[in-house]
C-alpha positions in Angstrom: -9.8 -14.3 -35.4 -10.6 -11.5 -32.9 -7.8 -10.9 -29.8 -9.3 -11.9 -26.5 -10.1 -9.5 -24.3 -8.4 -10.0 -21.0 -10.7 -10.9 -18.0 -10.7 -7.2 -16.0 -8.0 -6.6 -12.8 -9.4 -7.8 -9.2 -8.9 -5.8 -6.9 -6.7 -8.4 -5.0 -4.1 -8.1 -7.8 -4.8 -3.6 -8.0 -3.3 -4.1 -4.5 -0.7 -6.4 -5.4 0.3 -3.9 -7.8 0.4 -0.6 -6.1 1.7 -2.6 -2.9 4.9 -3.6 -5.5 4.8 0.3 -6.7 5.2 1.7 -3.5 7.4 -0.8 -2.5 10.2 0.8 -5.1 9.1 4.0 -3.9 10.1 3.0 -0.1 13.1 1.7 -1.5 14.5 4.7 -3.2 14.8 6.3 0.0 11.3 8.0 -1.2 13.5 9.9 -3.8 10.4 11.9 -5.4 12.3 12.7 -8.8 13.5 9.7 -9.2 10.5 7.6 -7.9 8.2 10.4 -11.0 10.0 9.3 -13.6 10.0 5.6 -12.4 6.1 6.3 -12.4 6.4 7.7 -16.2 8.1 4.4 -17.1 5.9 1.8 -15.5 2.4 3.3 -16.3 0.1 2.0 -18.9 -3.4 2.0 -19.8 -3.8 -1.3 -17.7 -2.6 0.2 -14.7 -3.5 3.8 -14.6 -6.3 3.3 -11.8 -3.4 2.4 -9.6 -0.7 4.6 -10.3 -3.6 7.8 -9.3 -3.9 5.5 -5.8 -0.2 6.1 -5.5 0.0 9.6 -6.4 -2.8 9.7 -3.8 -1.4 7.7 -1.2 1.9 9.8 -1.5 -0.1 13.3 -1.6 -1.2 12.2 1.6 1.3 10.3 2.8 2.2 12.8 6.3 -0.8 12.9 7.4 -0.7 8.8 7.0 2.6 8.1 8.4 1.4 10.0 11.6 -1.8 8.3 12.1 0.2 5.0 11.7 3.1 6.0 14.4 0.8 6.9 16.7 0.0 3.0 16.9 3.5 1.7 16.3 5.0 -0.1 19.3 6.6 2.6 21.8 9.8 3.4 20.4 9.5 2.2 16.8 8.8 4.7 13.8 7.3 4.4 10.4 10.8 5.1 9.1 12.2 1.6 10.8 9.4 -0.5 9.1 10.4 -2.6 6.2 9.4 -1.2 2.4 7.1 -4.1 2.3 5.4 -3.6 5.3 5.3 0.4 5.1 3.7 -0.5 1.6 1.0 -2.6 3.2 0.5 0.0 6.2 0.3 2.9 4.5 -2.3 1.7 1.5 -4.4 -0.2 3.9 -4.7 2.7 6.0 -5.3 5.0 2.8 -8.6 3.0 2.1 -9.5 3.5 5.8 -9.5 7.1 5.6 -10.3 7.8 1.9 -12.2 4.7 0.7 -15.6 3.6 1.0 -14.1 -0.2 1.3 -15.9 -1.8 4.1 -13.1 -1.7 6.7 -12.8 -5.3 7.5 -12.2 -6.2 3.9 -9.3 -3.7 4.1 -8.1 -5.4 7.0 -8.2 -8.5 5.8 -6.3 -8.0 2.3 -3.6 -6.6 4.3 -3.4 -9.6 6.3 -3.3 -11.7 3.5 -0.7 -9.1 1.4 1.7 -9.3 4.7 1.3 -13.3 4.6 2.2 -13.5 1.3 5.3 -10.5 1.3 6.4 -10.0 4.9 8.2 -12.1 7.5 6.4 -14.7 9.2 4.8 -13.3 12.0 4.8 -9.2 10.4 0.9 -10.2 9.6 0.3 -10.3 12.9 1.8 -6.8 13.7 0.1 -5.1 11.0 -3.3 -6.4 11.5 -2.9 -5.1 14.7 -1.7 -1.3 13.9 -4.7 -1.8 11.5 -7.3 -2.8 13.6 -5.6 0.6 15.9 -5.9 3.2 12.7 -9.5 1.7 12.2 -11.2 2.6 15.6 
């Protein structure tokens, strides 16, 4: 009997995925080293697509982390966010600048990532700095 092939990744669960990814990296204190060979461990042929979105994300991760300050609330900083929500923030706002994903599906995947791993009412925050980084 031939193996079954599994049905192909959605690109709900690719975001799930690097969202979890960058989440460790956020929690290492973005320890590069550390967070490479973490990368070494975890890849596989199944999820190679999204470890190159990380290495992306986190080539241009400055010029991200800027663009997403400027629409923080006065006072806050990308560095006070939560790893879950910097996760969400800075790959939604990665396929904003660098994808051709229509922007309001981007949007709306973050809500729904933010509803599903953030506090309560953190969806509503970064739907907001979002809808910001968008215009």
């Amino acid at each position: 009997m031939a193996a079954q092939k599994k049905p192909p990744i959605t690109q709900h669960q690719k975001r799930i995925n690097i969202i979890e990814i960058l989440y460790q990296y956020f929690l290492q204190q973005e320890n590069e080293a550390n967070f490479e060979n973490y990368l070494k461990e975890i890849t596989t042929s199944e999820n190679e697509s999204q470890i190159k979105t990380v290495r992306e994300i986190l080539w241009y991760q400055k010029t991200l982390i800027k663009e997403i300050e400027k629409h923080l609330k006065p006072g806050w900083t990308f560095k006070g966010l939560k790893p879950t929500e910097k996760a969400i923030l800075i790959l939604a706002s990665y396929e904003i600048f660098y994808t051709n994903t229509q922007k309001p599906i981007i949007i709306n995947e973050a809500i729904i990532l933010a509803k599903q791993y953030c506090d309560n009412n953190a969806y509503k925050y970064i739907n907001g700095v979002l809808d910001k980084v968008n215009k």
